[in-house]
KELUM-236091 format. One record per residue (C-alpha): x, y, z. Coordinates in Angstrom, 2 decimals. Example, Ala and Ser with C-alpha at 12.3 -4.5 7.8 and 13.67 -1.06 7.14 Angstrom:
residues 2
- u  v  w
- 12.30  -4.50  7.80
- 13.67  -1.06  7.14
This chain:
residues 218
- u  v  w
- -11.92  11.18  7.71
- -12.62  7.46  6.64
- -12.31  5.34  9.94
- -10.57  1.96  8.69
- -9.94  -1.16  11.34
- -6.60  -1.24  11.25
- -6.32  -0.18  15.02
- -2.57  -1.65  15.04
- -1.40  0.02  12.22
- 0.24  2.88  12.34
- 0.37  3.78  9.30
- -3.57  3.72  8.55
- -4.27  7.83  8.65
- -2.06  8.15  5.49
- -4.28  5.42  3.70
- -7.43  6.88  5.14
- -6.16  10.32  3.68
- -5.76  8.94  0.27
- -9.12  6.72  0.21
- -10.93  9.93  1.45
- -9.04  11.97  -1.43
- -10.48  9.19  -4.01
- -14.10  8.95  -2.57
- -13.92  5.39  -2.87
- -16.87  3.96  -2.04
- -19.91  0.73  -2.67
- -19.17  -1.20  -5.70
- -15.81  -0.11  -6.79
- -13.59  -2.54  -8.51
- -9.59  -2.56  -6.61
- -6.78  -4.53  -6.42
- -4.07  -4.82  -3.34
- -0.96  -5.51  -5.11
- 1.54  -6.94  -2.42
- -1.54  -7.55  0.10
- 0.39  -9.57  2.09
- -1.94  -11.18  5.58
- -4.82  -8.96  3.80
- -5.64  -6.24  6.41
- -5.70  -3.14  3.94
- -7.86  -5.92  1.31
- -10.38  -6.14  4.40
- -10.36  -2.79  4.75
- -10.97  -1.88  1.23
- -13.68  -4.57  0.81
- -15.53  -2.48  3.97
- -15.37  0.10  2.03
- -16.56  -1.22  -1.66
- -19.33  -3.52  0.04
- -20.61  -6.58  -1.21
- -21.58  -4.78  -4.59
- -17.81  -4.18  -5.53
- -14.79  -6.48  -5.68
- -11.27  -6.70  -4.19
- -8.59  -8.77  -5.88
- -5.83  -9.51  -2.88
- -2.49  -10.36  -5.12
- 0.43  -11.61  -3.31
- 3.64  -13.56  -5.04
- 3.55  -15.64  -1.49
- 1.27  -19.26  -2.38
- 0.70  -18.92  1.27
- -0.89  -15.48  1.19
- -3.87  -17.12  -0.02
- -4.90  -18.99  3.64
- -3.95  -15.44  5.53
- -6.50  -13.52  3.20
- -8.83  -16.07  2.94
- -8.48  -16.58  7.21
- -8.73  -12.50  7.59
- -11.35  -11.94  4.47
- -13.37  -14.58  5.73
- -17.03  -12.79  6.00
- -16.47  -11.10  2.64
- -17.42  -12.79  -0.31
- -16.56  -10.19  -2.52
- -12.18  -10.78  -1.70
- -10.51  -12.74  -4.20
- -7.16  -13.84  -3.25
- -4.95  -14.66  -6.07
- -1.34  -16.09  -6.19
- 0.82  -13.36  -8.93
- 4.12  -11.31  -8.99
- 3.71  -7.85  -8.74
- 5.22  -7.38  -12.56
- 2.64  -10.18  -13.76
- -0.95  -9.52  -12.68
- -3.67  -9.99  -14.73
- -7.19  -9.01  -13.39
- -10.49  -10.63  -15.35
- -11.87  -7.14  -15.36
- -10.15  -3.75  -15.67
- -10.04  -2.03  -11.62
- -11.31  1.80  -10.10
- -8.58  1.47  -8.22
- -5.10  -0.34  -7.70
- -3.15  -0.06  -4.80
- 0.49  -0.88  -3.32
- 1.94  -0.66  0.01
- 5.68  -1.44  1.18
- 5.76  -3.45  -1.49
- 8.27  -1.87  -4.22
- 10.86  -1.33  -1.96
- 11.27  -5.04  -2.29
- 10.69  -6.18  -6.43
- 13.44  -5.82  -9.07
- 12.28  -3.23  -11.33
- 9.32  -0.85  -8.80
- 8.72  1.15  -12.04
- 7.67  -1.70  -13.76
- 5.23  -3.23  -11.14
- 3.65  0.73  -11.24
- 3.35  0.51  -15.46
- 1.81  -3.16  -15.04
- -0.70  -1.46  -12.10
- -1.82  1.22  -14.54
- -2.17  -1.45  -17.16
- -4.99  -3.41  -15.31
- -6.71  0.06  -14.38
- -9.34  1.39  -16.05
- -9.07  5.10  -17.95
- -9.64  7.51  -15.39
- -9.05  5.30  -12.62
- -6.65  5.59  -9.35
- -3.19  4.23  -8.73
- -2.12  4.54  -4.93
- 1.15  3.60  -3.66
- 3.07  4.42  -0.69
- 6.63  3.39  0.08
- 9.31  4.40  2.92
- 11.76  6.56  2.65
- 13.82  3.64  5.41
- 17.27  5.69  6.08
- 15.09  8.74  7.12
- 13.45  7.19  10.34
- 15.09  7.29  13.85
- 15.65  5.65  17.02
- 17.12  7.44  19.60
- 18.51  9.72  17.08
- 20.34  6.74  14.79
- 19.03  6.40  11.41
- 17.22  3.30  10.33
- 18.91  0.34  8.10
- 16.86  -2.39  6.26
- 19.63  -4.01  4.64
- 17.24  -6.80  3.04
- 14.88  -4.57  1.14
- 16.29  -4.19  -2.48
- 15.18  -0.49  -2.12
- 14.96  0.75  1.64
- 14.50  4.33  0.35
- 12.11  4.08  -2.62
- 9.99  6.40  -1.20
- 11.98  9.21  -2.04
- 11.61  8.43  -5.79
- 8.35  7.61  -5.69
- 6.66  10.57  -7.46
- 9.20  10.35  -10.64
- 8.62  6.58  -10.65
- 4.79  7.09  -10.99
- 5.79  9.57  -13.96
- 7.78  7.47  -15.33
- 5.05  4.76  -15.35
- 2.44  7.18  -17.56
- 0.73  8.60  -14.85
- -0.56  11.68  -13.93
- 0.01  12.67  -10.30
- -3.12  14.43  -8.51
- -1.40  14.45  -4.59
- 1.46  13.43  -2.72
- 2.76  13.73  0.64
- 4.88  12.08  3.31
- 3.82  11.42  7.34
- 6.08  9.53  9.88
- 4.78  8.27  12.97
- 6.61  8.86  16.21
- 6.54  8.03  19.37
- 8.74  6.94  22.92
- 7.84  4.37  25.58
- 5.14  2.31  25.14
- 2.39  2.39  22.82
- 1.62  1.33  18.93
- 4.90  2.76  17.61
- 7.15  1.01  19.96
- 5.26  -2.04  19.10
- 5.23  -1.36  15.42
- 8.99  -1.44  15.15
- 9.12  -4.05  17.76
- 7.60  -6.43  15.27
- 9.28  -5.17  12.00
- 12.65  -5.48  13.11
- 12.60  -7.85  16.21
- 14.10  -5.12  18.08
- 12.64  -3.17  21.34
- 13.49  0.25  21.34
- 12.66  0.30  25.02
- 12.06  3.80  26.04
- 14.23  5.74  23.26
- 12.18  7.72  21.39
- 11.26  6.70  17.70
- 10.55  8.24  14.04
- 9.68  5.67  11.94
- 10.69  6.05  8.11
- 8.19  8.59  6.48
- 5.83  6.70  4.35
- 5.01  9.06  0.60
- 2.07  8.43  -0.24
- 1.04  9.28  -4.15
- -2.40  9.25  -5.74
- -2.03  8.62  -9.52
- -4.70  9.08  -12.21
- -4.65  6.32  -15.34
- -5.36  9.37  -18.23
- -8.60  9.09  -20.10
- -8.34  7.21  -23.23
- -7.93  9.74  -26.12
- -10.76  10.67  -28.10
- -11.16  8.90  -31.45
């Protein structure tokens, strides 16, 4: 299993699974649409060394300082300032990937379409959203009022269809916990709220790997 530094994050062993399931690996091309203060970016520029690129695309102006502060000793990170709907890569990607981010744009299937767009045949799409209404604390289901689509996980797989790709593997994990410890602190900082000792589910997170399909032959 691919060990990634994002010791805080609890939902790292579902990206690890995927990144395993793509071998990705020294000088792949990817872009981490959404990548918000850049931790998954870091962790995919690790990964793709300094022989590879990673494109960190957020719609947030400021997102540029936290990647640039967090990407710091890796040349090959280059932060750029686009909607999800909108990006345009100078070169065509390995891999494009997407994170708790269309539970929050307009149209997600769109964002998906435009991802395989700036892939290249053959290459990977990798998103993972929440399913929000299906995590717990203390038995009470979860409410995210501000996300556009809280639950966008559970349509996931038919939005990647939708999109004109071909799914290889999907799945769903949800991290739990009580008391102390990352998943008390995890919701803790999403939601501003301590659960104190209750215990907690927190939302599944589906993960689906997507192929672009090969470009027909001529």
């Amino acid at each position: 299993m691919t060990e990634l530094g994002l010791r805080n994050d609890v939902y790292r062993r579902p990206l690890a699974t995927a990144l395993d399931r793509l071998g990705l690996g020294e000088g792949w091309r990817c872009v981490d649409v959404g990548a918000g203060g850049g931790d998954v970016t870091v962790a995919l520029a690790e990964m793709v060394g300094h022989g590879g690129r990673v494109y960190a695309v957020d719609c947030d102006p400021s997102t540029r300082d936290d990647v640039a502060r967090a990407a710091a000793p890796h040349s090959q990170v280059i932060a750029l300032t686009q909607a999800g709907e909108d990006v345009l890569l100078p070169e065509a990607v390995d891999l494009a990937f997407c994170r708790f981010l269309l539970m929050h744009v307009l149209e997600p299937v769109v964002v998906l379409r435009r991802m395989g767009q700036i892939t290249r045949a053959g290459g990977w799409v990798v998103a993972q959203e929440p399913i929000t209404s299906a995590g717990r604390i203390d038995g009470e289901a979860f409410s995210m009022p501000e996300a556009r689509h809280p639950d966008v996980g559970a349509l996931l797989p038919a939005l990647v269809i939708h999109a004109g790709l071909e799914i290889v593997d999907a799945w769903a994990e949800a991290p739990a916990g009580a008391g102390s410890g990352p998943v008390r602190d995890y919701l803790t900082a999403l939601t501003d709220v301590d659960p104190g000792d209750e215990p907690v589910v927190l939302p599944p997170l589906v993960t689906v790997v997507a192929r672009k399909p090969e470009a027909p032959q001529s």
